[in-house]
N, C-alpha and C positions, 0 to 999 in steps of 0.2 A: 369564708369571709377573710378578706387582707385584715390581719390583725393593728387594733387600734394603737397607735404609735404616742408613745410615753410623755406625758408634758416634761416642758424641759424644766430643769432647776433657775429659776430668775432672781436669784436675790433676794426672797422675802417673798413671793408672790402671796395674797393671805389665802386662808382656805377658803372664801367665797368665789377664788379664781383657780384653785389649783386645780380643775378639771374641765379648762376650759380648750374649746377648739382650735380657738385663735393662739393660746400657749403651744399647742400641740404641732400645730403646723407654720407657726415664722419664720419668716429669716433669723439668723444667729442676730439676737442683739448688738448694737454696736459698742465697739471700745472705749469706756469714757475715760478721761482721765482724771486723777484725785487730789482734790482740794487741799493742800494740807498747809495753812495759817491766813494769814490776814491778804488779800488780792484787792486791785482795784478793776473799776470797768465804766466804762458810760453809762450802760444799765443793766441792773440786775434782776431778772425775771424770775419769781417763786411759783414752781409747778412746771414739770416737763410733760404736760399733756398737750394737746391741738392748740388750747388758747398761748401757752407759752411756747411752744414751738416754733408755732407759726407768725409768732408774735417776734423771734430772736431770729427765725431767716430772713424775715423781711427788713428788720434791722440791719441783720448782718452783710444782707445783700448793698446798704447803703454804707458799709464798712463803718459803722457803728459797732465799738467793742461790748461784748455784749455776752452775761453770763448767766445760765439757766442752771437753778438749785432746786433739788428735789430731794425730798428724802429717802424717797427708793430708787427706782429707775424712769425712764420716758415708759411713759403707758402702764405705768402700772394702775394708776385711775381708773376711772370712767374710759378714758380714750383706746384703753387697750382689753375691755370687759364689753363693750358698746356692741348692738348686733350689723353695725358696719353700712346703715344706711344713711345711704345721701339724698335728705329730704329737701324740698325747696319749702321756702315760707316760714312765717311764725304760725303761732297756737291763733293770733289774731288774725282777722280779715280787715281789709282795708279801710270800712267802715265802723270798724271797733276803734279803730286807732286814730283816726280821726276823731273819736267823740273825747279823747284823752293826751292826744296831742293836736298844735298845731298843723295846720294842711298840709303845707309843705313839707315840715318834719315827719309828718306821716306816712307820708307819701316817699318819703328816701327812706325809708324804715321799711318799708313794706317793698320797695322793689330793691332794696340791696338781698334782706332775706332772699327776695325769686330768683336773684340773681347767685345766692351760694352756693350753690351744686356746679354751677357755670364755675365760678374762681376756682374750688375746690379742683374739676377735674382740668382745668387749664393749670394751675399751679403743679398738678400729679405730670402733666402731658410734659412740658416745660423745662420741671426738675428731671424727671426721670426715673421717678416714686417707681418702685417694683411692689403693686399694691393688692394684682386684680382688680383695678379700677373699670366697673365698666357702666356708664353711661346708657343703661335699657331705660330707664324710668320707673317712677312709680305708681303701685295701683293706690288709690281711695277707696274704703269698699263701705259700702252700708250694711248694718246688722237688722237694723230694723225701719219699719215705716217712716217713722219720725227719723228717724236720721238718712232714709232716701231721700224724703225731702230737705232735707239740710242741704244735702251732699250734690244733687241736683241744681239748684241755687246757687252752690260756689265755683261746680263747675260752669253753670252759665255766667258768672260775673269773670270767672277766668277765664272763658273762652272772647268776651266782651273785652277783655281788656289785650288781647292777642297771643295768650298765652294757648299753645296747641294742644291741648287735654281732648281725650274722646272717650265719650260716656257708653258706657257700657249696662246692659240687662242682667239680669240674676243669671241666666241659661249662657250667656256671653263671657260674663266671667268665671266660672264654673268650666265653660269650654276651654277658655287661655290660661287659666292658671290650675286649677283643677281641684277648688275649693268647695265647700260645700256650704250654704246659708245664705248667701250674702243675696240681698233684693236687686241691686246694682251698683257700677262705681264708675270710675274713670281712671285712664291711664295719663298720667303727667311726664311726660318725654324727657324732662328736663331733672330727673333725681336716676338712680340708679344705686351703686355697690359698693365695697370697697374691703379691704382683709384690715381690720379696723388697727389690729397690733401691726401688720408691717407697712399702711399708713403712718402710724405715731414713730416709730423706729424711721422710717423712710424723710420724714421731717428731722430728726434728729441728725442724722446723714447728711442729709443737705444743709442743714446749719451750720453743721460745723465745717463743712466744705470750706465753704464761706468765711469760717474765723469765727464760728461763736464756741464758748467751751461749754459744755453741757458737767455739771456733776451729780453722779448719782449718790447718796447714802449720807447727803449734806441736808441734816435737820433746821430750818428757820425758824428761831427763837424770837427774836424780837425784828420792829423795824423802826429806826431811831432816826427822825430827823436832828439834821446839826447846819451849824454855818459853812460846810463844804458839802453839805448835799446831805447822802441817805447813809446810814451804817444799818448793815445788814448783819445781826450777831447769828451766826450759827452755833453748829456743832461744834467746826475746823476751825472758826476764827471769823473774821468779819471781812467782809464784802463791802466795802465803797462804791458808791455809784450816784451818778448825777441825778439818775429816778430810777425808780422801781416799778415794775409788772408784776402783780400778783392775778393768777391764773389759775386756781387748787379749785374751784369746782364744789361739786358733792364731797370733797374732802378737808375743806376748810375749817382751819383750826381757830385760835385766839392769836396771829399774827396782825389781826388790827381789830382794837375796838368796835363789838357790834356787826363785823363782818358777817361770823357765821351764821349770827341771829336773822341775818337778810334772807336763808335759804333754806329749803325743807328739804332734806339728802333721805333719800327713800332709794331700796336697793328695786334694780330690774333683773328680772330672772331671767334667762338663757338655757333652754336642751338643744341640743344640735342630736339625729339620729344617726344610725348608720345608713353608707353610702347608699343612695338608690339604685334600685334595681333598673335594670334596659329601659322596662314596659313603666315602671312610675316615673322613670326619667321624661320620659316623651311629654307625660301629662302635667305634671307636677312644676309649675313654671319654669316653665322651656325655654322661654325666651329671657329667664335669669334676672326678674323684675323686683325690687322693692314691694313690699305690702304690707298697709295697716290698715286697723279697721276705725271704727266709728265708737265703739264701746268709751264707757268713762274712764274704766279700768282698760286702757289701748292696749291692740294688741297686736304684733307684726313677724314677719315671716321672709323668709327671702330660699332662696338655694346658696350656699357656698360654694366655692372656688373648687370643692373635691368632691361636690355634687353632694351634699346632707341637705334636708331639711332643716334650719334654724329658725326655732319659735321662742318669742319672747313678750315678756307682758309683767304686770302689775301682781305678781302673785301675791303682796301683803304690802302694808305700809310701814316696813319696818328696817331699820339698818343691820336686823340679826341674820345672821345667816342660817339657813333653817331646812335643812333635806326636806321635809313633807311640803313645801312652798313648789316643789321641782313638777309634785304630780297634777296639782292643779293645770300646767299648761300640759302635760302627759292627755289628761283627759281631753283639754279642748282640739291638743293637735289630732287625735284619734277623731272627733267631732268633725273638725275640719277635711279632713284627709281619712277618709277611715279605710285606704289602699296599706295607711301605715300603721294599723291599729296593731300591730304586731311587729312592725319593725322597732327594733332595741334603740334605748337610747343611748349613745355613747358618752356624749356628755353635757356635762350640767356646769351651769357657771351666772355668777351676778356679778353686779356693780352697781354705784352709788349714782342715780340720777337729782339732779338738783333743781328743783322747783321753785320757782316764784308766786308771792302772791297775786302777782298781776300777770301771770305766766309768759311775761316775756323776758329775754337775757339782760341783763343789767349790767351797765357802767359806771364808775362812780370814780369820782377823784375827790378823795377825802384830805388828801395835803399837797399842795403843791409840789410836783413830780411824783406821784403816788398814784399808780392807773390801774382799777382794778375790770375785770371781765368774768362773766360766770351766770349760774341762773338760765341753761338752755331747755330745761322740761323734756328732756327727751327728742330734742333735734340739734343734738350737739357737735356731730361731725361735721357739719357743713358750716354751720353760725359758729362755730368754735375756730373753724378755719377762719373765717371771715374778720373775726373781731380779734384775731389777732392779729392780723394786719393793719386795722383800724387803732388797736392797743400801741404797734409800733408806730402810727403815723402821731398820735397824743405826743410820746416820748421824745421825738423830732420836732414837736413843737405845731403841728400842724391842728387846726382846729376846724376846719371844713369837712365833719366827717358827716356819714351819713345815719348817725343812732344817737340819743340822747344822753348828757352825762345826767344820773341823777341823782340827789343825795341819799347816804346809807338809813335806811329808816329799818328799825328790826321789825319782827314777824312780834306781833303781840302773843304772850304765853308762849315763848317758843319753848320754851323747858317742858311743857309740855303736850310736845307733837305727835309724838308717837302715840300714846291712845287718841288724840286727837285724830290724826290720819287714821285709825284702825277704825274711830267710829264711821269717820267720811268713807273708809272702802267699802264697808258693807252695806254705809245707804247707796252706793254708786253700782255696788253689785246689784242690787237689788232693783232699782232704776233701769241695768242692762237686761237684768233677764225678764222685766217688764214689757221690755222694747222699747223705753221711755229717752 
């Protein structure tokens, strides 16, 4: 066996990541340069992950001076822990979103999401992102009866609305991807892949291409409106800027009143195994597709770029980071795949996914020039791409976007979530192995 190649040292990586895949196999991070006192800028973006990245190329692209503050590096987040799938859509279907918005708003909400896998790999094709981006699609799969029929139902309303998905039997997908349980699902053409660390890196590159500075190890302390715009007090010193993009995700601190109260940060677990053999390669999706299931506790799978296995899912409702959290997906990948019930795991890695209570991403402009983005439930590579584009077109002043700004309303008892979610996981477990 080619021996497993050493995560690299990043600057702080925490230990919920330092054995992760996407560490092990990047490109060399790129060179930032360091902040050192007071700087001015047209905007200052807080968090160098997808939302603020792609929030300061698309800026920068309009030669808007434009500076991204983080306090570790680009991807140390969610964007560089993520299992690197590019999903189309929200958690909502068209007629959910409709009963909560206006039609028309609904209705641009619902097809910009279908549309973020499209941006995403046109923005990679474009730039010149060196990512493994590759555009197969993704599956849907059902676990049980009741969520057959679910899953039936949306792929007829997506095939109804001209989106090319093809539904697939138990035996059918079992045959293409080489899973084992699932009753049926559908393949969606339109999602696919990505090396989710030399994505976020690769945004970062092209940023600065461009003219945006990126710094890493720049802590945001406060954010102070005044009569000449925003003061941004850090670590190094304070940041001026005519508005501000905050963008921190499942990582979000007390940089604005009630923000983080808005979101429930629950880690997602990650194994990737070792590389497949010839004969599991063949069967074990071949054609290098996206896949999630239907469970409450979600669950999804892809191949990597060096041919492993990577399964990931809901192993607890908790921010801790936790070794015995790793075997529960141990067991279900064996469940799954049982060609790998003895292939090693190499490695194990989480991140901070951020949930809503309405599970969809959220915008909010809580002070004029103040645009914040975040809240993607676990389809954040692509809506994370997406709405920071939308985040830079706010700051330019433009207002014909196509998602709603809406006011910051906190989670009730968010202090405490955590037994909260642990009681919700185990009714939801309990519901999956129901078949409910």
């Amino acid at each position: 066996m080619t021996p497993r190649p050493r995560p690299r040292a990043t600057g702080g990586i925490a230990d919920a990541d330092a054995d992760s895949l996407w560490i092990a196999t990047a490109a060399t991070a790129p060179t930032l340069p360091t902040l050192d006192g007071d700087a001015a800028f047209d905007v200052a973006v807080v968090g160098a992950g997808y939302t603020g990245l792609s929030a300061a190329l698309h800026l920068a692209e309009r030669r808007v001076r434009v500076a991204v503050l983080d306090a570790h590096e680009p991807g140390w987040g969610a964007s560089g822990r993520n299992g690197g799938q590019v999903n189309p859509g929200l958690k909502l279907a068209r007629t959910d979103l409709r009963r909560l918005f206006a039609t028309d708003l609904a209705d641009r909400m619902y097809d910009a999401a279908a549309g973020a896998p499209g941006f995403l790999f046109d923005l990679v094709r474009r730039t010149g992102i060196a990512c493994a981006a590759t555009q197969t699609g993704t599956y849907r799969l059902a676990h049980s009866a009741t969520a057959a029929r679910t899953l039936q139902a949306a792929a007829a309303t997506l095939a109804a609305e001209g989106a090319p998905v093809r539904m697939l039997d138990g035996q059918a997908i079992a045959g293409e991807i080489g899973a084992n349980g699932y009753l049926c699902g559908y393949l969606d053409p339109r999602g696919g892949n990505v090396h989710p660390l030399d994505y976020v890196r690769g945004l970062a590159r092209v940023a600065m291409a461009y003219g945006a500075k990126i710094y890493a190890g720049v802590q945001v302390d406060a954010l102070e409106r005044s009569s000449d715009g925003w003061h941004v007090r850090t670590s190094h010193g304070i940041v001026r800027a005519d508005s501000v993009i905050v963008g921190t995700n499942g990582y979000t601190g007390d940089v604005w009143p009630g923000l983080a109260q808005t979101l429930l940060p629950v880690l997602s677990f990650q194994i990737a195994t070792a590389r497949l053999t010839s004969a599991a390669a063949q069967t074990i999706l071949p054609g290098r597709q996206a896949a999630y299931d239907s469970r409450r506790l979600i669950l999804y799978f892809r191949r990597s770029p060096d041919d492993r296995v990577v399964l990931g899912g809901r192993a607890s409702f908790t921010t801790a980071h936790r070794v015995a959290d790793y075997s529960v997906l141990q067991r279900v990948l064996a469940g799954l795949f049982p060609v790998l019930a003895k292939t090693p795991i190499e490695y194990r890695w989480a991140g901070r996914v951020a949930i809503t209570s309405d599970f969809l991403p959220h915008l909010h402009e809580p002070a004029p020039g103040l645009y914040v983005g975040g809240g993607y439930n676990g389809r954040g590579v692509a809506m994370a791409t997406l709405l920071g584009q939308v985040l830079a077109d706010l700051a330019c002043g433009r207002r014909d976007i196509p998602y709603p700004i809406t006011a910051i309303r906190r989670i009730p008892l968010h202090a405490l979530r955590e037994p909260a979610l642990h009681v919700a996981m185990l009714y939801q477990k309990a519901m999956d192995d129901l078949g409910r």
